[in-house]
N, C-alpha and C positions, 0 to 999 in steps of 0.2 A: 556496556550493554550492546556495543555498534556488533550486529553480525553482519553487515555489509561484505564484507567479505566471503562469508557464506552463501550468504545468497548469491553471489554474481557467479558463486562455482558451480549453483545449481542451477541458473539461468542462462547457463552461456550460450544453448539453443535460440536461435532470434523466435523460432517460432513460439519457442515456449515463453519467451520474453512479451511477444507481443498477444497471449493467451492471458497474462496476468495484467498487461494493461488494460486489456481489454476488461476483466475481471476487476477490476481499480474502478477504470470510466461506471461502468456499469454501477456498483456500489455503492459510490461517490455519487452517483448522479450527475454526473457531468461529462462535457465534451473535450474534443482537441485541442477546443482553443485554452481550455484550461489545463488538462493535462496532455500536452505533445505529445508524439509518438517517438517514443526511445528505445523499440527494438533493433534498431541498428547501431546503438549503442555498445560502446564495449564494457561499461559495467551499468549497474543500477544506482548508482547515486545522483546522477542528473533526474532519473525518476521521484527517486525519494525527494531529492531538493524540491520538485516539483508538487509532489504530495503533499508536502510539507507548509509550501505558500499557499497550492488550495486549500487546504484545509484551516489555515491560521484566518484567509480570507473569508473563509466561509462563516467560519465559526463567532469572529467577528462581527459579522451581520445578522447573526438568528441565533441562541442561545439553545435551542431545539435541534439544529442541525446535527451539529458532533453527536448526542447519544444516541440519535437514530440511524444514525454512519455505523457507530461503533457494535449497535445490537445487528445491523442489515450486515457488516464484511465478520462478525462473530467475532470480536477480539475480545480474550476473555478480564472482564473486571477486574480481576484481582493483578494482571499486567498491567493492566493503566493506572491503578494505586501504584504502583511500584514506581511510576513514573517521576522520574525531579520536574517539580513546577518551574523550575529556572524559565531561563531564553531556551532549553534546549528541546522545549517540554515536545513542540511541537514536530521536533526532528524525531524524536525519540519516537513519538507517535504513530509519525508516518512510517518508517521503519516497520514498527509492530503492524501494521496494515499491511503495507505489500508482502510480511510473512507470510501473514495470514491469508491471503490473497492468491501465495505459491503452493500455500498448504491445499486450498480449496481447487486451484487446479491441476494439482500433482493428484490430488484423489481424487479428481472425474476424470481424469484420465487413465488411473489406473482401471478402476469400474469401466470404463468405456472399453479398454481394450482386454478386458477377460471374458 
């Protein structure tokens, strides 16, 4: 399921990199101190790792949290069924997020610049 790969071919602009963090923090509801700044990174999986503990952290402490993450960055239900509950559930997760994350600002930015 990893498109890790994909994404870092679509990211490889830092600016656009740091448009979907921004787009992450934002959603997430959270700061730098939880999720760092990785656009000068050379791919996204320090990101992702990172999405991954915020989110495992989060979720952990509010039972409310995650589905309101999940309805607010639009990841659609029937990908999160798909998900293995294993250990990986929560990579898998984060993953599906910052997609969705590139999806939302690949198309304001299309709109913005037509």
């Amino acid at each position: 399921m990893s498109q890790l790969p994909l994404l870092n071919e679509l990211v490889a602009q830092p600016q656009l990199r740091e448009l979907v963090i921004q787009q992450t923090r934002k959603d997430l509801s959270v700061g730098e101190e939880e999720l760092p700044d990785r656009s000068v990174m050379p791919d996204l999986v320090d990101f992702v790792n990172d999405v991954s503990v915020c989110i495992r952290k989060r979720d952990g402490h509010s039972s409310s949290w995650l589905p309101s993450v999940l309805y607010r960055v639009d990841v659609p239900e029937k990908l999160v069924r798909q998900l293995d509950n294993g250990a990986r559930y929560y990579d898998q997760l984060a993953e599906l997020i910052v997609r969705r994350e590139l999806q939302k600002v690949l198309i304001r930015l299309h709109y913005k610049s037509s």
